[in-house]
VOBA-1610 file (N, C-alpha, C; in pm, whole numbers, padded with zeros to 5 digits, always signed):
BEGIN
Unk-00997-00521+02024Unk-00853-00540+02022Unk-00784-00403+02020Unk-00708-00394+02062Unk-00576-00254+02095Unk-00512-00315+02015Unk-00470-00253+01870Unk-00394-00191+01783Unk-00352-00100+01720Unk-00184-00164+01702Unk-00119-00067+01668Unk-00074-00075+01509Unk-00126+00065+01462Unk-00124+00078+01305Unk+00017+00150+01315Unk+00097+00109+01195Unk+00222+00166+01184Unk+00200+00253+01031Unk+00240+00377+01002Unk+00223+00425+00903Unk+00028+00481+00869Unk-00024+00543+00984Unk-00122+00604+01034Unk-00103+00749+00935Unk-00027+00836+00924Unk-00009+00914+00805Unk-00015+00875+00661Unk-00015+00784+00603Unk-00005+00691+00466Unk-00112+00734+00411Unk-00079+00685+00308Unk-00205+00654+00205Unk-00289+00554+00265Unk-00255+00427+00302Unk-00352+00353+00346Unk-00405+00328+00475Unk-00330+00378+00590Unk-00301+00415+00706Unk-00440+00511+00751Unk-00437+00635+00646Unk-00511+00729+00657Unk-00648+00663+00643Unk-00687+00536+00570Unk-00825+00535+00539Unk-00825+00382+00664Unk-00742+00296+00698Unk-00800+00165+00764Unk-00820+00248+00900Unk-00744+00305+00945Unk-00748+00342+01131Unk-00921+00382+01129Unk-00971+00462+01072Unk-01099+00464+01118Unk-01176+00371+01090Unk-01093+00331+00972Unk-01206+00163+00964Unk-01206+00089+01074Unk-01122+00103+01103Unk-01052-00046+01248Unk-01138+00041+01376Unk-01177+00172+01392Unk-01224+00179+01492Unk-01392+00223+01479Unk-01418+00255+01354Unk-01573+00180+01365Unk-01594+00040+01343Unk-01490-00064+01393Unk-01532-00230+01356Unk-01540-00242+01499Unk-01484-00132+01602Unk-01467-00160+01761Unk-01347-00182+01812Unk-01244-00160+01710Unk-01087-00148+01746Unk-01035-00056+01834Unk-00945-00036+01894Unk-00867+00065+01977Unk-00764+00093+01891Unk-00690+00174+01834Unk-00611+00200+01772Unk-00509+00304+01833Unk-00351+00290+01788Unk-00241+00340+01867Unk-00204+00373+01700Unk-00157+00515+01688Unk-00112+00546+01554Unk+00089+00513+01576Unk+00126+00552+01423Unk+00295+00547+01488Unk+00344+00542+01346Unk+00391+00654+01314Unk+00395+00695+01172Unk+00569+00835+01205Unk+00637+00791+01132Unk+00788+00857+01092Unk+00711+01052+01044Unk+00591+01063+00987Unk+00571+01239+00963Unk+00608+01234+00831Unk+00657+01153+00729Unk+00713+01240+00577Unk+00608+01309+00553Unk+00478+01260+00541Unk+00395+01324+00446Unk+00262+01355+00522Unk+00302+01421+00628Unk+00181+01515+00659Unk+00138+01629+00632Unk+00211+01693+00576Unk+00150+01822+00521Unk+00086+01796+00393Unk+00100+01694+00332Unk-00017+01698+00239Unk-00143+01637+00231Unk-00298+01691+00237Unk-00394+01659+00289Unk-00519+01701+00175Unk-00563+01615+00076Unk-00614+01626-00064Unk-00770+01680-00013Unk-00800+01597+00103Unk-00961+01654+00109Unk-00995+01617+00255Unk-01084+01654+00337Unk-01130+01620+00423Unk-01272+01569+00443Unk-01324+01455+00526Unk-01441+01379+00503Unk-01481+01393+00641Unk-01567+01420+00664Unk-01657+01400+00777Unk-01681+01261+00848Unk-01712+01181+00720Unk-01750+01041+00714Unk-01662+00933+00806Unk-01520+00998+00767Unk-01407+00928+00794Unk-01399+00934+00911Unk-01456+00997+01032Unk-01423+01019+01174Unk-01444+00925+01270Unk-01421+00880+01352Unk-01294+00942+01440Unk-01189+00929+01370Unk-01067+01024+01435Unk-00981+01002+01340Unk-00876+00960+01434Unk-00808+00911+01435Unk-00638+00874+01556Unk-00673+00956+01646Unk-00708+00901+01785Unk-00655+01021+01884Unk-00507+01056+01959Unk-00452+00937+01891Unk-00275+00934+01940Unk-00186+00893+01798Unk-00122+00928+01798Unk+00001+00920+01690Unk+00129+00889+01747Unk+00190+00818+01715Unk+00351+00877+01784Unk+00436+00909+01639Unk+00489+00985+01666Unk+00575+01050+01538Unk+00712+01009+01608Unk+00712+00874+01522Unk+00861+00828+01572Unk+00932+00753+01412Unk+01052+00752+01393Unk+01064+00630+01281Unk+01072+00486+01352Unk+01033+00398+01299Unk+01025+00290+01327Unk+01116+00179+01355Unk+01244+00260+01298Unk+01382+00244+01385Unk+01418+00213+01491Unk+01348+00359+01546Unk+01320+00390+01703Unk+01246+00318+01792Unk+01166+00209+01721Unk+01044+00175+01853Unk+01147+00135+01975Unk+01096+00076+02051Unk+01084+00079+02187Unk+00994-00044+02160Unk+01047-00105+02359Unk+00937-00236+02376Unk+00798-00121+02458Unk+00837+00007+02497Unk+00758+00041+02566Unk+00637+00102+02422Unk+00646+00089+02309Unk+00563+00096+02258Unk+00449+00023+02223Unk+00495-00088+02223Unk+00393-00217+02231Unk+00317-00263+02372Unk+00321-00210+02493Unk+00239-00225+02633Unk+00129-00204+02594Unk+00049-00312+02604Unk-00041-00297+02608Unk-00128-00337+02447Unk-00065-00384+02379Unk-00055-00398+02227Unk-00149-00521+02181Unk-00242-00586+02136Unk-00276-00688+02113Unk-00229-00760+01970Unk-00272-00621+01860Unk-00206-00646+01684Unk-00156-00547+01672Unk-00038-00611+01590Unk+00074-00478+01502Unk-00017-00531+01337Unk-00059-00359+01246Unk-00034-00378+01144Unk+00034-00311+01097Unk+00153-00377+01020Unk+00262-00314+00992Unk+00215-00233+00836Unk+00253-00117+00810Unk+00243-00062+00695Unk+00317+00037+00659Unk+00424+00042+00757Unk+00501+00175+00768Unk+00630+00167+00715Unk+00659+00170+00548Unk+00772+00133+00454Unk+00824+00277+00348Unk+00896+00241+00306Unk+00933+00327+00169Unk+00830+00297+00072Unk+00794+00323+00049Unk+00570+00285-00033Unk+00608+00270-00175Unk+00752+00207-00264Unk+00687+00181-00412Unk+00811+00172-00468Unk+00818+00160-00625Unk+00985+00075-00630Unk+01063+00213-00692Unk+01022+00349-00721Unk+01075+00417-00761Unk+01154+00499-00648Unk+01074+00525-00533Unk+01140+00558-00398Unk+01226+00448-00350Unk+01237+00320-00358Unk+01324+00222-00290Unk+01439+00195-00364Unk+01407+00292-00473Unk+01538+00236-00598Unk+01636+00387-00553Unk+01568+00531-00516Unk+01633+00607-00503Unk+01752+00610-00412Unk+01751+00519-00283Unk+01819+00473-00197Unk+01852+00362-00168Unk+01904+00278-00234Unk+01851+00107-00183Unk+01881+00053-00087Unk+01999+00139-00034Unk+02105+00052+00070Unk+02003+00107+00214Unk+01921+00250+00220Unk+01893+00291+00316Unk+01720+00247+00306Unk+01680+00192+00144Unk+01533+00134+00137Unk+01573-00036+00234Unk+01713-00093+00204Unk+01699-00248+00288Unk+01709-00201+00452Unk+01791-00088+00481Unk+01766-00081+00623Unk+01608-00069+00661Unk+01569+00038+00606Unk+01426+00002+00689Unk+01329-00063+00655Unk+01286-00095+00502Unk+01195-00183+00504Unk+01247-00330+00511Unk+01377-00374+00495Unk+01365-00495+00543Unk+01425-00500+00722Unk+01493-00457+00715Unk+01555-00467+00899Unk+01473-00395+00980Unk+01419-00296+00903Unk+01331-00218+01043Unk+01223-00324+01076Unk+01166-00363+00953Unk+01064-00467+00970Unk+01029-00552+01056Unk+01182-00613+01033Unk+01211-00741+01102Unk+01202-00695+01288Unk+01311-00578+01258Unk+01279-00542+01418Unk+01154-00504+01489Unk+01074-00457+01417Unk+00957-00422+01464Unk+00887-00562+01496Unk+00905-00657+01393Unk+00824-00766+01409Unk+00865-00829+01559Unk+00997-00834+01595Unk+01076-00899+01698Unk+00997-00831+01840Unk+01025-00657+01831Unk+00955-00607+01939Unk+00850-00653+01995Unk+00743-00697+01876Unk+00613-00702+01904Unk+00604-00866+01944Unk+00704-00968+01945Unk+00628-01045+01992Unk+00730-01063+02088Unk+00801-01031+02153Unk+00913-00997+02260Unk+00793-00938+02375Unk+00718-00866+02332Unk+00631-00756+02414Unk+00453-00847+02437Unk+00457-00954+02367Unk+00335-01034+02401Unk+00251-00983+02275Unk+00251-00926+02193Unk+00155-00884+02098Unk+00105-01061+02014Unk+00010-01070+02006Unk-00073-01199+01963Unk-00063-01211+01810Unk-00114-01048+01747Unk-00113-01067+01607Unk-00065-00956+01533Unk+00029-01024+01415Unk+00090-00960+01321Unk+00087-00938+01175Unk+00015-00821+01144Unk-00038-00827+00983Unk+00039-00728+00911Unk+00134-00786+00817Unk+00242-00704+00721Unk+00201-00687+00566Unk+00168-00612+00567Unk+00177-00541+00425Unk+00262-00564+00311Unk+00274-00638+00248Unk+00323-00683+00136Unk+00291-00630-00016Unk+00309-00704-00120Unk+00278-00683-00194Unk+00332-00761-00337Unk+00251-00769-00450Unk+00203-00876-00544Unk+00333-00806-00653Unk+00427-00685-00599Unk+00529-00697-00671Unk+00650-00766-00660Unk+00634-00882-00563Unk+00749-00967-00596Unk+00759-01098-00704Unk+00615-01082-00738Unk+00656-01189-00823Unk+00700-01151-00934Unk+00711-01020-00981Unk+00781-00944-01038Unk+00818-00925-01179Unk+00833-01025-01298Unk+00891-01108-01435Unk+00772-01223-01419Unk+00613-01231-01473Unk+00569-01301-01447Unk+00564-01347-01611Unk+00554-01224-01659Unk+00517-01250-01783Unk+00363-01279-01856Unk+00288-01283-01740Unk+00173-01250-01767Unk+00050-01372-01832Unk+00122-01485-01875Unk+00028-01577-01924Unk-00074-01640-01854Unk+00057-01676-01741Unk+00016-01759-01590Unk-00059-01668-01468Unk-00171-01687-01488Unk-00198-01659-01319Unk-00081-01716-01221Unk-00046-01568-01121Unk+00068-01691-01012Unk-00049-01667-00918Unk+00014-01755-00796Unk-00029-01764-00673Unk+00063-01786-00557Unk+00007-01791-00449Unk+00081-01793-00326Unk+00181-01893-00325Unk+00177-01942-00404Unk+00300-02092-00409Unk+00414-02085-00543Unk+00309-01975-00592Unk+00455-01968-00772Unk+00593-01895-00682Unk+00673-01908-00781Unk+00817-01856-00730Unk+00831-01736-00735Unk+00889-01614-00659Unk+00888-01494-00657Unk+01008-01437-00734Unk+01018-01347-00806Unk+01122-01305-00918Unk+01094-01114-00886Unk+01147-01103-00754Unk+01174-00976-00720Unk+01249-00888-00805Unk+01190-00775-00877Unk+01338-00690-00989Unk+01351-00554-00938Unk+01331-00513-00813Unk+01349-00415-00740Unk+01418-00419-00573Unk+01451-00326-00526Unk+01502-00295-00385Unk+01350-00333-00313Unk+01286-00293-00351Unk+01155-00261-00278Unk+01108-00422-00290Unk+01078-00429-00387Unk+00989-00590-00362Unk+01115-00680-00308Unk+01237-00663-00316Unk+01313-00761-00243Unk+01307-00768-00094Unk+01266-00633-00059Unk+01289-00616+00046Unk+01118-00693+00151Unk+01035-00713+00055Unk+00880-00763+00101Unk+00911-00897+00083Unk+01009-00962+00005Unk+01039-01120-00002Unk+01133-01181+00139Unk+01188-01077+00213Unk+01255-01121+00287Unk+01221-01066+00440Unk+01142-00985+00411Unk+01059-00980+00533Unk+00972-01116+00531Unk+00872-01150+00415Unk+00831-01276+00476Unk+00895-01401+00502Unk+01050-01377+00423Unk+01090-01496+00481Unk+01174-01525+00622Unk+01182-01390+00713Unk+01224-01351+00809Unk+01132-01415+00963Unk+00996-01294+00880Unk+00931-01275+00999Unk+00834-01399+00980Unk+00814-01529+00886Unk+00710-01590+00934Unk+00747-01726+00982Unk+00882-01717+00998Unk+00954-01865+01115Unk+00879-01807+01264Unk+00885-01686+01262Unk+00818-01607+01444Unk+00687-01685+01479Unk+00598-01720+01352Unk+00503-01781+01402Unk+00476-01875+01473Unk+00409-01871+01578Unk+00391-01915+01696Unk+00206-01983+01740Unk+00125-02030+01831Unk+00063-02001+01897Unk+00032-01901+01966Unk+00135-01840+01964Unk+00105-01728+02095Unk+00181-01570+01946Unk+00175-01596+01900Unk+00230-01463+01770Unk+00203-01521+01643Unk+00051-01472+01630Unk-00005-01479+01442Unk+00052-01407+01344Unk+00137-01450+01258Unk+00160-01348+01148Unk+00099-01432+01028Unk+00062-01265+00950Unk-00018-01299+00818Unk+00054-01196+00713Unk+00069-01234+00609Unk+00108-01177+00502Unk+00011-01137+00399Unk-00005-00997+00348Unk-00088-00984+00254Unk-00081-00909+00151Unk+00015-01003+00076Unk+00013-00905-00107Unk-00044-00824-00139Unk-00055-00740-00177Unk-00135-00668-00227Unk-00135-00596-00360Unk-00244-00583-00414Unk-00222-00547-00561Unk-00162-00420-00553Unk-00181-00377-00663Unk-00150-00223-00691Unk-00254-00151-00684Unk-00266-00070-00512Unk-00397+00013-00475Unk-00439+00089-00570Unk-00530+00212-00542Unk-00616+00251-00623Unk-00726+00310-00484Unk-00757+00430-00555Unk-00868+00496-00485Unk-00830+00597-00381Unk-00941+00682-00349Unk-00859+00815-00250Unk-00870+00779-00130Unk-00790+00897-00054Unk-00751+00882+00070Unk-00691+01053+00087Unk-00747+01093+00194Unk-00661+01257+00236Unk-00510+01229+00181Unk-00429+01135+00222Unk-00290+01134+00232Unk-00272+01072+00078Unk-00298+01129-00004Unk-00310+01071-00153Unk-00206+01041-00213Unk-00204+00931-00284Unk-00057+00900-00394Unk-00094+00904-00493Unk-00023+00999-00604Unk-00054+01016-00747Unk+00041+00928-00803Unk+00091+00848-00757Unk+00273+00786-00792Unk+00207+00687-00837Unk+00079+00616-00821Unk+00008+00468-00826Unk-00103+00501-00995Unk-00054+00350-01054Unk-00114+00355-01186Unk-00229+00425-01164Unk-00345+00388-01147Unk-00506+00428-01153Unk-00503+00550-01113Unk-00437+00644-00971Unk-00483+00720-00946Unk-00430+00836-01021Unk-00288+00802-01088Unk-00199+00885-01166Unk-00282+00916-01306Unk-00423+00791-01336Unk-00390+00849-01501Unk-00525+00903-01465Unk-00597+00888-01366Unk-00727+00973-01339Unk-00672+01079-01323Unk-00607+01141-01244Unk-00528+01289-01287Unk-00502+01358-01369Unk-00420+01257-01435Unk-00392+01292-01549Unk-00511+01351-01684Unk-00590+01275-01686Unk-00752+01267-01766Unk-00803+01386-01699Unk-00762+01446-01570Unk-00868+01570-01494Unk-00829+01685-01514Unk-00675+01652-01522Unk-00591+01806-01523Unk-00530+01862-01653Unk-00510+01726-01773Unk-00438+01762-01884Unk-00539+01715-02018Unk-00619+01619-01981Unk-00738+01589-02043Unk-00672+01498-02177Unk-00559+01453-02094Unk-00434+01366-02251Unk-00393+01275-02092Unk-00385+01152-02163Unk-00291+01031-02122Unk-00205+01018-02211Unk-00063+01049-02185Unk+00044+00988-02268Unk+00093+00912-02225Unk+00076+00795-02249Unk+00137+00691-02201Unk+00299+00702-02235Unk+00407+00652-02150Unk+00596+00610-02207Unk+00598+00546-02257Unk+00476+00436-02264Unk+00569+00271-02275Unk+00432+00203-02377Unk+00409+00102-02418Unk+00297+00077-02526Unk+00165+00044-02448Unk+00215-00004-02287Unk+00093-00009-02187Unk+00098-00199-02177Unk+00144-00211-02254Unk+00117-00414-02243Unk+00119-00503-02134Unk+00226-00439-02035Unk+00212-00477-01879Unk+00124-00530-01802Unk+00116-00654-01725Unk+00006-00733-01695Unk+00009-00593-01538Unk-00109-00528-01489Unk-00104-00524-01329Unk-00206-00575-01284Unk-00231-00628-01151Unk-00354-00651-01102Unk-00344-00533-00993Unk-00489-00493-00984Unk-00540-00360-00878Unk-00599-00426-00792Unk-00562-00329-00703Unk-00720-00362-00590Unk-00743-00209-00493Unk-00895-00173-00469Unk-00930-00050-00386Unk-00858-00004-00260Unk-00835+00044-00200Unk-00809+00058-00094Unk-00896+00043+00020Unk-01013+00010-00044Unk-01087-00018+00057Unk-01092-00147+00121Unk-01094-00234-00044Unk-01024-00371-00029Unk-00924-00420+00092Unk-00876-00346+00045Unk-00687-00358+00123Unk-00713-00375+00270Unk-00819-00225+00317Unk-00864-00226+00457Unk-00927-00358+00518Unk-00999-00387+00451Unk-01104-00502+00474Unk-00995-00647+00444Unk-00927-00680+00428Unk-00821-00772+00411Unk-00760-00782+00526Unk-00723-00633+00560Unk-00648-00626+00690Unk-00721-00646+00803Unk-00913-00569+00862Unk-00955-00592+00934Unk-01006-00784+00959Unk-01031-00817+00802Unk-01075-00963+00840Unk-00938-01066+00888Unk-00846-01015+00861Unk-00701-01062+00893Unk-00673-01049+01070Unk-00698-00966+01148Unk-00678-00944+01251Unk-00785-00991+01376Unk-00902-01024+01295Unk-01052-01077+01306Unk-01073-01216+01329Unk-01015-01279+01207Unk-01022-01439+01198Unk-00956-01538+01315Unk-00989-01640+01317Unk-00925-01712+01394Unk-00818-01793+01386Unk-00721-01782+01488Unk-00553-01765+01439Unk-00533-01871+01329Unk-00586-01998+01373Unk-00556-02116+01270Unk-00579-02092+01124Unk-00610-01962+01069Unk-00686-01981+00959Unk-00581-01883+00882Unk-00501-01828+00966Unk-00427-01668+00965Unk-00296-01686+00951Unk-00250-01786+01067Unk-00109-01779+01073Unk-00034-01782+01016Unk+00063-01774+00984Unk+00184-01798+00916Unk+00138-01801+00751Unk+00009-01739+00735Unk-00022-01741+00630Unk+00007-01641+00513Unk+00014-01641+00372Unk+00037-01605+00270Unk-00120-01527+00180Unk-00168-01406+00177Unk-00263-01427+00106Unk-00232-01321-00020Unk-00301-01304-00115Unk-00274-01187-00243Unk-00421-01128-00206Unk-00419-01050-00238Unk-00511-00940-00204Unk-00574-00892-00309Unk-00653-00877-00399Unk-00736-00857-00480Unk-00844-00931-00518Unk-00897-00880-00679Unk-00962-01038-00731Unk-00926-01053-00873Unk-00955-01203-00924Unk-00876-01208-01012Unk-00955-01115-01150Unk-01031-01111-01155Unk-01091-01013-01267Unk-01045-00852-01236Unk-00965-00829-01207Unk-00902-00674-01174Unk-00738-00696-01222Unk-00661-00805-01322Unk-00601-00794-01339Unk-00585-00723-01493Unk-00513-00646-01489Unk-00521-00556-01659Unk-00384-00534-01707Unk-00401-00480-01877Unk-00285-00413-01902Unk-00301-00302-01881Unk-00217-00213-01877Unk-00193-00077-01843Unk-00308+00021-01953Unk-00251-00036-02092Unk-00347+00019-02156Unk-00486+00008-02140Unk-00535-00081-02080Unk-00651-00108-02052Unk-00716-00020-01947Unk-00645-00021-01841Unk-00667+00071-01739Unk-00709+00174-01801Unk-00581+00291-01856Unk-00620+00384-01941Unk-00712+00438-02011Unk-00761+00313-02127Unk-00907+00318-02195Unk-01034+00304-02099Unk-00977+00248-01970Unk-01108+00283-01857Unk-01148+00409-01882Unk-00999+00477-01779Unk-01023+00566-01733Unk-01064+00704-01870Unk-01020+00718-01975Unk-01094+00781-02080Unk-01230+00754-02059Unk-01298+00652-02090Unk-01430+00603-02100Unk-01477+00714-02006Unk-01419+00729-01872Unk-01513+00798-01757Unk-01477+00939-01776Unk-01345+00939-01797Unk-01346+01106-01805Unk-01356+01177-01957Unk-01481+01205-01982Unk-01514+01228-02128Unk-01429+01331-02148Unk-01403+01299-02307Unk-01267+01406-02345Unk-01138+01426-02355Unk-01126+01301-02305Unk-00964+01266-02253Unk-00959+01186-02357Unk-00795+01227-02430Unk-00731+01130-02526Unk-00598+01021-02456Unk-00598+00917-02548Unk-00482+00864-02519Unk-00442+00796-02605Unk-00284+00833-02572Unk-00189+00770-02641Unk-00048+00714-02583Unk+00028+00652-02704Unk+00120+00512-02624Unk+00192+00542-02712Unk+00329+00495-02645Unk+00490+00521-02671Unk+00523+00314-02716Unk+00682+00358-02705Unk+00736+00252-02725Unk+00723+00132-02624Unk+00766+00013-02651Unk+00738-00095-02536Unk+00826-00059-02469Unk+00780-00116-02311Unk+00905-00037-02217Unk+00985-00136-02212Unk+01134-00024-02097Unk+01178-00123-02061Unk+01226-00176-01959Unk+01088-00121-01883Unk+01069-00191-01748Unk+00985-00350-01809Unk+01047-00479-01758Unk+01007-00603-01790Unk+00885-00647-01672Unk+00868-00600-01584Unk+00774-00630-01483Unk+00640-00664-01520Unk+00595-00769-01545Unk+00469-00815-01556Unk+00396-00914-01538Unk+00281-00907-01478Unk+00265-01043-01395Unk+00092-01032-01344Unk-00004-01140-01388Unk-00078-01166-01336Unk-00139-01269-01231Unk-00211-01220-01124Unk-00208-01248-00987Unk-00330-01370-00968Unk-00301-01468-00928Unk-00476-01540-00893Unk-00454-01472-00787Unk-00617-01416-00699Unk-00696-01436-00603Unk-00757-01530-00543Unk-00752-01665-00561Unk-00886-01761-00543Unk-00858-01797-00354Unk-00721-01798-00332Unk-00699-01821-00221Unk-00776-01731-00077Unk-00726-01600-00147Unk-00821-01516-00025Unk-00957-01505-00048Unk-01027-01563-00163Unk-01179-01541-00148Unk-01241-01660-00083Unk-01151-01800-00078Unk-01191-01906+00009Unk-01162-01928+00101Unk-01006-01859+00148Unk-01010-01913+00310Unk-00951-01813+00357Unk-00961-01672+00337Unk-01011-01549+00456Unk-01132-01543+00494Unk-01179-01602+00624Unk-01296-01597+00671Unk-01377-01433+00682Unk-01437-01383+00595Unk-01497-01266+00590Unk-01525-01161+00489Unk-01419-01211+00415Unk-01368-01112+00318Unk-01418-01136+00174Unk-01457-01004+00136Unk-01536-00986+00005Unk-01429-00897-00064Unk-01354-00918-00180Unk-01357-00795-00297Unk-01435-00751-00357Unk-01523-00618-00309Unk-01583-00584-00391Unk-01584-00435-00492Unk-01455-00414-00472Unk-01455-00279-00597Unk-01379-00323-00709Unk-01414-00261-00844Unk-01408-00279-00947Unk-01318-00192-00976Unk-01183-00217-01074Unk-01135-00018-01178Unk-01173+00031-01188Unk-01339-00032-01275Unk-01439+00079-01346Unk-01435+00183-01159Unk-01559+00078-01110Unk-01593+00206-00982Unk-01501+00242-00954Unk-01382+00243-00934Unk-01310+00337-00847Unk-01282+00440-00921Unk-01259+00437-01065Unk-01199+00537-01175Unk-01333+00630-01134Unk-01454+00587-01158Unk-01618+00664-01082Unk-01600+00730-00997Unk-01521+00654-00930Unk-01506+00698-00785Unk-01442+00888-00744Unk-01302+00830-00823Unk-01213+00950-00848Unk-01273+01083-00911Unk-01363+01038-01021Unk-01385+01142-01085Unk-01436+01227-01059Unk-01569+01163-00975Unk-01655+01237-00836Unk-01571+01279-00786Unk-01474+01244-00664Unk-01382+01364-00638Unk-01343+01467-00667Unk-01311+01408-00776Unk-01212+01560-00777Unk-01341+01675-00882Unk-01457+01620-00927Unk-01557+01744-00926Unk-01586+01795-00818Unk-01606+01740-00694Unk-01638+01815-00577Unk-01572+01876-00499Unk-01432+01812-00523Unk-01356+01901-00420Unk-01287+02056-00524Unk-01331+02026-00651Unk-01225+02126-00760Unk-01054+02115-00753Unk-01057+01961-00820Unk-00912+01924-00820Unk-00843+01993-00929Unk-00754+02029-00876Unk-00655+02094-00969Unk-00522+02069-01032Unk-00467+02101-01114Unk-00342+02061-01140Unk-00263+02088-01060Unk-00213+02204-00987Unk-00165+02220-00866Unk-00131+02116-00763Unk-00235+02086-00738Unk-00276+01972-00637Unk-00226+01851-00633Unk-00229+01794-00813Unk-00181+01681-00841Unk-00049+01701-00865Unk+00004+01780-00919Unk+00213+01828-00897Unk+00239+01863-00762Unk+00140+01847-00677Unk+00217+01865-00484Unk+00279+01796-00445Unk+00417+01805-00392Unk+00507+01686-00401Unk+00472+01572-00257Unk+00378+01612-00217Unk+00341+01497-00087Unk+00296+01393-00150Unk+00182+01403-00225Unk+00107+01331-00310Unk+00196+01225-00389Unk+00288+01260-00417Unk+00423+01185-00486Unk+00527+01133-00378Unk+00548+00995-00359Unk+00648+00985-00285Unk+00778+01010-00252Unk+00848+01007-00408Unk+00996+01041-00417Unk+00979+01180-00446Unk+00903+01226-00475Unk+00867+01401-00472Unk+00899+01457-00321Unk+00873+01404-00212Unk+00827+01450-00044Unk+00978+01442-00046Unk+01041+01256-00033Unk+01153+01280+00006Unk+01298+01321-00029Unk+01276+01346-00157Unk+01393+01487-00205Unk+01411+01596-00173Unk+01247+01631-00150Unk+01256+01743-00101Unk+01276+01790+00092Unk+01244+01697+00178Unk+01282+01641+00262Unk+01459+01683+00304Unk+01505+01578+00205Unk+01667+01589+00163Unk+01731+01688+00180Unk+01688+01755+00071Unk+01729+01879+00008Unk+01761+02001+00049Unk+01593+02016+00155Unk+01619+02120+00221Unk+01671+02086+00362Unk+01749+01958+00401Unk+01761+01948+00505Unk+01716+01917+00637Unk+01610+01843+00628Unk+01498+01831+00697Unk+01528+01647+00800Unk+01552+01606+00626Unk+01604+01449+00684Unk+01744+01415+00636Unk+01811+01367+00736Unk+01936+01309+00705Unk+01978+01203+00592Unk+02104+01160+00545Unk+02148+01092+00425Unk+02087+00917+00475Unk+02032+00931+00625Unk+01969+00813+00605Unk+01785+00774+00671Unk+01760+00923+00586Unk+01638+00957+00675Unk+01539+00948+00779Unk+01650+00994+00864Unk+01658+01011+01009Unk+01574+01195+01007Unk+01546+01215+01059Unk+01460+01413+01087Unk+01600+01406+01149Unk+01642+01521+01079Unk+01763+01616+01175Unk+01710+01687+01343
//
C-alpha cells in the first residue's frame, strides 16, 4: 500500500514510517517542520528512513497530494493539552478543521483508508472507578481532547465502502523515538530520575492514566491499515491494555525501582480533575493482528538503557524540541511562525 503518514517528523511519526516500510509499505512523509532540529539519538536499526517528506502545514494540502495515495495516517496535530490550551482558537483550527479537511481531501482524491490518531483523553473526568470503553460517554476538559471528539464525530459519517476510517485512542505514549517528547508522563519522570536523581511530584499523583509504548501505537496503526475493511471501518478502538492503567504515583515508584537512587516525592492533590481508566478488551478481540505487548516496567528498562548509552544529559532533556510548548514559543518568539502558525 502507498501511504501517506502525516506528521513523519513527530514523536510517533519518527518511529511507525519505518515500521510501515519494513511491513512492505510505500510511504509519502508530510509533516509542517516544528520540530526538526531536535534529534535525541540515531539508530541504525530504524532504517530506511522517509525518502520524501513534504514540509507543508496541513492547511495547505492539496488534492495533488493524495495522487496516487491508497491510506492517510493522520497524526499531524498540536500533540497534548498543554500546547492546545496555549492557543485554543488556533489549536480548533487545525486539529479540528485541518483534520476534517484533510480527511475530505483524501477521500475526494480516492484514498481507500483512513487512520486518525486520537486519543483516550477525551474521556477526560472519568474518575477512575469505571473502566470506560468505546461506548462510555466522553467528558472532554481540554481544547485538545475536544478537538479529537469532533474530529470523530466529523470524519466518521465519511465512511463509506470505498473510504475506511478507523479511530484509535490512544493511551498516553511512552518510550523513545529520535524526535523525543519529555512533555509525556513516563518519559518525563525517567528524565527526571536520570538527570536530577529526585521526582518531585506537583500534585499527590492519584490520577488514574492508562499508557501504552509507542511501539504499541505503531502496531495498532499498521494492523489498522492491514485488516479487512469490515472489521475497521467506521470503527472506534482504545489502544493499549488494560493492565497498563496506573496512578501517577505508581508510575513514579516504577520508575525509582529502575533508576536506583532516585527519590520521590508528592505535593498537594491537584487541580487538574482529569482521571480516567481505559478498558482495552475491544482492540485485543477484534483488531485482527494486534498484540499489546509492552509493559511500564519494560519501557521505563527501556529508557534507562538509553540514555546510559547514548550519555543523556540534562541539557538534552531542557532542549526545547523535546518539549512541545517549549519549540513553539520559541518558534513565536523569535519570529519564525506567525500568530497562527503559519512559517513566515
Amino acid at each position: 500500500m502507498k501511504i501517506l503518514v502525516t506528521g513523519t517528523e513527530g514523536y510517533i511519526g519518527a518511529r511507525l514510517a519505518p515500521i510501515l516500510m519494513a511491513a512492505g509499505h510505500e510511504v509519502v512523509g508530510f509533516d509542517t517542520g516544528f520540530y526538526r532540529e531536535g534529534s535525541l539519538y540515531q539508530d541504525p536499526k530504524r532504517k530506511p528512513v522517509v525518502p520524501f517528506t513534504r514540509i507543508r502545514d496541513q492547511r495547505h494540502a492539496t488534492a495533488d497530494d493524495f495522487v496516487g495515495i491508497e491510506g492517510v495516517v493522520h497524526l499531524a496535530e498540536l500533540s497534548n493539552d498543554p500546547l492546545g490550551e496555549n492557543r485554543p482558537e488556533v489549536t480548533y483550527k487545525i486539529n479540528h478543521e485541518g483534520s476534517v479537511y484533510l480527511a475530505k481531501l483524501a477521500r475526494a482524491a480516492g484514498v481507500r483508508r483512513f487512520v486518525y490518531a486520537s486519543s483516550c483523553s477525551v474521556y477526560g473526568v472519568g474518575g477512575g472507578s469505571d473502566f470506560l470503553d468505546e461506548e462510555s460517554p466522553t467528558n472532554p476538559q481540554t481544547a485538545y481532547a475536544v478537538c479529537k471528539t469532533r474530529v470523530e464525530r466529523d470524519v466518521r459519517p465519511m465512511a463509506s465502502k470505498d473510504f475506511s476510517v478507523t479511530f484509535l485512542r490512544n493511551a498516553t505514549a511512552f518510550g523513545p523515538s529520535p524526535r523525543m517528547r519529555f512533555d509525556i508522563v513516563i518519559n518525563d519522570l525517567c528524565a527526571l530520575a536520570w538527570t536530577k536523581k529526585h521526582i518531585a511530584m506537583t500534585s499527590d499523583g492519584s490520577p488514574w492514566r492508562p499508557v501504552v509504548h509507542i511501539e504499541d501505537i505503531c502496531a495498532a496503526i499498521r494492523c489498522a491499515l492491514e485488516a479487512p475493511a469490515e472489521a475497521v471501518n467506521a470503527e472506534i478502538f482504545n489502544v493499549g491494555r488494560n493492565s497498563e492503567n496506573y496512578r501517577v504515583r505508581e508510575l513514579a515508584q516504577q520508575v525509582a525501582e529502575v533508576f536506583v537512587g532516585c527519590q520521590v516525592s508528592s505535593g498537594p492533590p491537584a487541580k487538574d480533575n482529569r482521571s480516567y481508566r481505559v478498558s482495552f478488551d475491544k482492540i485485543a478481540n477484534r483488531l485482527p493482528g494486534f498484540v499489546c505487548r509492552w509493559s511500564a516496567r519494560q519501557g521505563i528498562q527501556e529508557l534507562h538503557d538509553l540514555f546510559h548509552r547514548i550519555e543523556f544529559t540534562k541539557d538534552a532533556y531542557e532542549f526545547r524540541a523535546f518539549t512541545r510548548l517549549k519549540e513553539l514559543k520559541y518558534l513565536s518568539r523569535t519570529g519564525q511562525i506567525d500568530e497562527d502558525f503559519f512559517w513566515r
